[in-house]
C-alpha positions in Angstrom: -187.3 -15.0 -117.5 -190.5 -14.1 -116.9 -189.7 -15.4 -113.2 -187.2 -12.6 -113.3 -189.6 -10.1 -114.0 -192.4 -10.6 -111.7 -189.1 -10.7 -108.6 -188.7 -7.1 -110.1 -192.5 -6.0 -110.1 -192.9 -7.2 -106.5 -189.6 -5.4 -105.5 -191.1 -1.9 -107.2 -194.5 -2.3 -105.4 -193.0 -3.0 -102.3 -190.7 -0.1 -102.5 -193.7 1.8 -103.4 -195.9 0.3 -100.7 -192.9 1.6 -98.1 -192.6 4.8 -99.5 -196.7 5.6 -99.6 -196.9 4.1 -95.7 -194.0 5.7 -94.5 -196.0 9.2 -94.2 -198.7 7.3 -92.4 -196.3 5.7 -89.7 -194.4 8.9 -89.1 -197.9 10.4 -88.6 -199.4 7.7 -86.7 -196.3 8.3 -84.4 -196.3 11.9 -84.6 -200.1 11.8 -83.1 -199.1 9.3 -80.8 -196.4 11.0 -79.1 -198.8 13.7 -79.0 -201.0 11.3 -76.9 -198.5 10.9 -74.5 -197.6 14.0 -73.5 -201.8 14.5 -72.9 -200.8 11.2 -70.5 -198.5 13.2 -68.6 -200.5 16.6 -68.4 -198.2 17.9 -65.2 -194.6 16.9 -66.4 -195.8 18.5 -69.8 -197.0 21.6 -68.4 -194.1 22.4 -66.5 -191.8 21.3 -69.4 -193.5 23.3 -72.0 -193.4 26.4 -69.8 -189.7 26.2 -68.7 -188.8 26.0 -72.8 -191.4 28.5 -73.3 -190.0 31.3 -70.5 -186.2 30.3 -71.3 -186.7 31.3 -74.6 -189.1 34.4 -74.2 -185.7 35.9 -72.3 -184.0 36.2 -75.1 -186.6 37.1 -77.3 -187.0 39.9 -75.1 -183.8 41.3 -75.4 -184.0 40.9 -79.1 -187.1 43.3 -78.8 -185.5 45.4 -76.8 -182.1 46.0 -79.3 -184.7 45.6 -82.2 -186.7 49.2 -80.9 -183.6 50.7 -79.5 -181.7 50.7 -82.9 -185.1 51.8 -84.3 -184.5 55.0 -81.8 -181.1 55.1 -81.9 -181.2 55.8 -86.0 -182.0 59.4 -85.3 -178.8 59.7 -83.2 -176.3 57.2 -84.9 -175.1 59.3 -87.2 -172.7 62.3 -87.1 -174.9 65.6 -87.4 -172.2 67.8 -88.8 -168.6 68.1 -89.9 -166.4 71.7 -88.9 -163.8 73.0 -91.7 -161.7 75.6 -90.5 -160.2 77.4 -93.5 -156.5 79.2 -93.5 -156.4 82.6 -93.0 -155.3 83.6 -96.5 -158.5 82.4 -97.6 -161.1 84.8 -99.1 -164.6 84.5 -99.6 -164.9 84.1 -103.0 -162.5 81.4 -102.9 -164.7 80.5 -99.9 -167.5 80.0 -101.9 -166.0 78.3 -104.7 -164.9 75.5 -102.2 -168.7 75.7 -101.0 -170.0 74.9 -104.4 -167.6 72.1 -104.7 -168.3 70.5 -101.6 -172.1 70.6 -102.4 -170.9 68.2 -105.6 -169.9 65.3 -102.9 -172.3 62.5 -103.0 -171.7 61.9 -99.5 -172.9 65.7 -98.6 -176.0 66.5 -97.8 -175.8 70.2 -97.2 -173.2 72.7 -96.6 -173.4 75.9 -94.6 -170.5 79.0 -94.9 -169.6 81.1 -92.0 -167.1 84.0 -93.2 -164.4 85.2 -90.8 -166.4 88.2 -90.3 -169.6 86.5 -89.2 -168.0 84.2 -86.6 -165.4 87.3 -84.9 -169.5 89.1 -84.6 -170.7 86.0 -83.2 -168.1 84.8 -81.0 -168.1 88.6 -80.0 -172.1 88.1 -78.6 -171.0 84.6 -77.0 -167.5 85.6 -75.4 -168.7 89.1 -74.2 -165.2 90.5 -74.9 -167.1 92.6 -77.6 -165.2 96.0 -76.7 -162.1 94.2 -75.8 -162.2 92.2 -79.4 -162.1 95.9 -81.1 -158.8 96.4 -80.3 -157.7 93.8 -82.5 -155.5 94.6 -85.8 -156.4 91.6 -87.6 -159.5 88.8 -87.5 -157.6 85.9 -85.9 -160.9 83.5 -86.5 -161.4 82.0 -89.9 -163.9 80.9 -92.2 -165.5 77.7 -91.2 -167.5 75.7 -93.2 -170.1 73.2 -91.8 -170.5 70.3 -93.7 -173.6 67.9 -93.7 -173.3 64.6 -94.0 -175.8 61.9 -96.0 -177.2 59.5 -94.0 -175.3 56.7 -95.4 -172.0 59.2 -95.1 -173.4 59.9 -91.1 -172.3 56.4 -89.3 -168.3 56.6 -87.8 -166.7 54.9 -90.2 -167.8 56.4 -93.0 -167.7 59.8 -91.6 -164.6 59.7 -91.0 -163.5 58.6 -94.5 -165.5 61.8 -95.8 -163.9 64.3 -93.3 -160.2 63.0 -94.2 -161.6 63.4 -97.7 -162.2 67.2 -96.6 -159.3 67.8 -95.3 -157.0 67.4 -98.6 -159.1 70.5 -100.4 -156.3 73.0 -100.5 -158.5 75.5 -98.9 -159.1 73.7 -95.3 -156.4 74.2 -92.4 -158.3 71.4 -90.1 -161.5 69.7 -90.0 -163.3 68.3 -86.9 -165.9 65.8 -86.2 -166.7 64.9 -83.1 -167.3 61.1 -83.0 -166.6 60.4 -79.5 -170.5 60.1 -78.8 -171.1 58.5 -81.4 -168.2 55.6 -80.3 -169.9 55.4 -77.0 -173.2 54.9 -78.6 -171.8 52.2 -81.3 -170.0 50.8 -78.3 -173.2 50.6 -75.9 -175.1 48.7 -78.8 -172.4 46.2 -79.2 -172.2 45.1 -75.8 -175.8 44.6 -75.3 -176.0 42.7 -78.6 -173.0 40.4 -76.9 -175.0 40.3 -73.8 -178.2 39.1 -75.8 -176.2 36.6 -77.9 -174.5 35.0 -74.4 -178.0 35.2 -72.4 -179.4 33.5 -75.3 -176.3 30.3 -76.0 -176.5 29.8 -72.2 -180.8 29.6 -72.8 -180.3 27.4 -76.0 -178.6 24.8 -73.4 -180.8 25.1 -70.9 -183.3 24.2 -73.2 -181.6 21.5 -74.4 -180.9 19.5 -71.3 -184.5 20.2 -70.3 -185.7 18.9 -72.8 -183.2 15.8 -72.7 -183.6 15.2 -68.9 -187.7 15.0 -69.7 -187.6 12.6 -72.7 -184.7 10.5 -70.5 -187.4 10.3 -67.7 -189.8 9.3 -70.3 -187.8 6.5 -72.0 -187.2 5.2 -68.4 -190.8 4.6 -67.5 -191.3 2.8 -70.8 -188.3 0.6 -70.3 -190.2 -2.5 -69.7 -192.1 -1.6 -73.2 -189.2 -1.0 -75.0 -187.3 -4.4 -73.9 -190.3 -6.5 -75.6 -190.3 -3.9 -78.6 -186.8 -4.7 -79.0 -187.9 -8.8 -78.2 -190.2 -8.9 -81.5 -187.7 -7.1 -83.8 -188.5 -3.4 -83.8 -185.3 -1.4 -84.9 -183.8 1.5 -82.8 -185.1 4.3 -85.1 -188.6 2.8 -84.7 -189.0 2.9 -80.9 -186.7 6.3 -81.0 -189.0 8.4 -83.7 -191.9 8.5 -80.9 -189.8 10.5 -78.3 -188.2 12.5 -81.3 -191.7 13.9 -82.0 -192.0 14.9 -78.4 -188.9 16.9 -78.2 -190.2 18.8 -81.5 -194.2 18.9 -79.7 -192.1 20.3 -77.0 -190.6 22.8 -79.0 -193.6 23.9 -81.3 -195.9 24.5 -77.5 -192.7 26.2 -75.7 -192.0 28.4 -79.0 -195.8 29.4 -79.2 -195.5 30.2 -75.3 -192.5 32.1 -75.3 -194.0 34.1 -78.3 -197.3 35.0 -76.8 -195.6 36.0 -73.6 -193.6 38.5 -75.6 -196.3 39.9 -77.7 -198.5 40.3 -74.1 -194.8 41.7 -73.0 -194.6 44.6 -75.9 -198.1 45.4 -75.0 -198.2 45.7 -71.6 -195.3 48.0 -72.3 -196.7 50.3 -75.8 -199.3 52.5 -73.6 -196.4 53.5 -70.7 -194.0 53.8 -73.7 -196.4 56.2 -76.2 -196.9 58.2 -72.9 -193.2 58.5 -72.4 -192.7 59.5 -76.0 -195.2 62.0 -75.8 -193.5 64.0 -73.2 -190.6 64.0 -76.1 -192.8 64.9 -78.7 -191.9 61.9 -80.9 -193.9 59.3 -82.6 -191.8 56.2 -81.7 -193.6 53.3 -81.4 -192.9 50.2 -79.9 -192.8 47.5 -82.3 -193.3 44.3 -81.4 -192.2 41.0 -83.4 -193.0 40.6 -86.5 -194.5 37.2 -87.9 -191.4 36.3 -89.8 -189.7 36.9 -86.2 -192.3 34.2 -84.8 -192.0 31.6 -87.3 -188.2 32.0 -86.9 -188.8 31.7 -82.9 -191.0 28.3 -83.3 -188.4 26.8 -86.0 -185.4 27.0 -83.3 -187.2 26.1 -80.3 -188.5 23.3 -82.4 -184.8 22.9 -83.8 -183.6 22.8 -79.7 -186.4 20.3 -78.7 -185.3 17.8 -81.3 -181.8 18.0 -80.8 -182.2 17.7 -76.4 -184.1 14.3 -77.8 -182.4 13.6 -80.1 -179.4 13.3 -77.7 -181.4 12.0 -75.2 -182.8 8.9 -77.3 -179.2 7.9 -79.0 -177.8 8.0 -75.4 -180.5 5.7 -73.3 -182.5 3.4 -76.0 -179.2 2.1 -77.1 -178.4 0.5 -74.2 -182.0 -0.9 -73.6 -181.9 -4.6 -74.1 -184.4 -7.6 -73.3 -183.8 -9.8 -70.6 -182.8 -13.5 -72.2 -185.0 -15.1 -69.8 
């Protein structure tokens, strides 16, 4: 029995043993990998700034969709929706229909033309003023000009408002004008589909870059790995090593394409402020932010250990000492 028991005590402090070195090797190996790519100064160079330019691309773009919705929110919206009212309609009905109108939640202000007010100013515009005179009846109507909130201003949802408009009893037609505004939503979405296909075709790039260097790298350490695999190290042993350079890979190509974005944005901020000025607006250009960095590093990082990852399962494999 108490045989039994000590098996069991050396079994939990060997477990325990593994578990507290485990940290240490994967260290040891992290720091070692590390090494090796100091080894290598002019493959590691290259390597790190291929990942680090293949990625800045696409961060690039990123920036560049990130500041032009930032400008286009001034824009992307529609400014004003035109009710024409029926003829029959007078202006104190007119004005009742105002005040309810100015009840929507979706309306941010409302502004009433009468009949009279737009046959005087269409009188000034047209310059048929004397020939206008001769008219037995107004043939314009009221028109109301309706504001939308800037949650009511994007197409969709100014289109649900003005077909909302339109059923009051008093409107004959209503008119918004969102044919800009399509163009505009349009423009945005193909340069979103252009930065999210620039970027996949990157991501591979990336990927077999970083493959095709830790393939070249397992391949001048053949030899090495052959009399690993002789005195009984496992797969995942000799593997972890070039793992850890595909992610050392990733961290120094992430920080890279990060900095050459941030020199990027301000290279660009003193010709941009300029340009603004001339427009009398404030915009600034932002740049990324350090949640948009972190995220950067994490998927290079995530790309490096994947092109290894692939890279190791495919060649190490098939790595086997000599029987001589």
């Amino acid at each position: 029995m108490s045989n039994f028991h000590s098996s069991q005590l050396s079994q939990r402090d060997s477990l325990l043993r593994r578990l507290l070195t485990l940290p240490i090797r994967h260290l040891q190996q992290a720091v070692g990998s590390l090494g090796d790519l100091w080894r290598t100064p002019f493959t590691s160079v290259m390597t790190v700034f291929v990942l680090g330019i293949s990625l800045a691309l696409p961060a690039t773009l990123h920036l560049f969709v990130k500041n032009a919705q930032q400008v286009s929110e001034q824009w992307d919206s529609a400014s004003q929706i035109t009710l024409f009212l029926k003829l029959s309609v007078n202006d104190k009905t007119a004005q009742n229909l105002v005040k309810r109108l100015k009840l929507y939640p979706e309306v941010s202000d409302v502004h009433y033309i009468s009949a009279k007010q737009a046959l005087k100013e269409f009188k000034i515009l047209s310059g048929f003023g004397q020939s206008l005179e001769y008219l037995a009846n107004n043939p314009l109507p009221a028109t109301i000009l309706v504001t939308p909130t800037k949650r009511a201003s994007q197409a969709d949802a100014a289109n649900e408002l003005l077909a909302k408009l339109k059923q009051e009893r008093e409107v004959e037609q209503g008119k918004l004008d969102l044919e800009w505004l399509t163009r505009l939503e349009a423009m945005a979405q193909l340069i979103k589909n252009i930065v999210s296909g620039v970027a996949l075709l990157l991501c591979v790039s990336v990927i077999l870059i970083v493959g095709n260097t830790i393939r070249l790298a397992i391949l001048s350490q053949q030899d090495a790995i052959a009399i690993m695999k002789l005195v009984g190290a496992t797969d995942s042993f000799i593997q972890r090593p070039f793992l850890y350079s595909g992610i050392w890979y990733g961290i120094f190509g992430g920080l890279l394409s990060w900095l050459a974005v941030s020199l990027l944005a301000q290279y660009l901020t003193g010709a941009i402020s300029k340009l603004a000025d001339l427009y009398q607006s404030d915009f600034q250009l932002q740049g990324l932010a350090f949640s948009e960095a972190l995220m950067l590093i994490a998927f290079a990082v995530l790309l490096g250990l994947v092109g290894s990852y692939i890279s190791v399962r495919k060649h190490i494999r098939v790595i086997e000492p000599n029987a001589d």
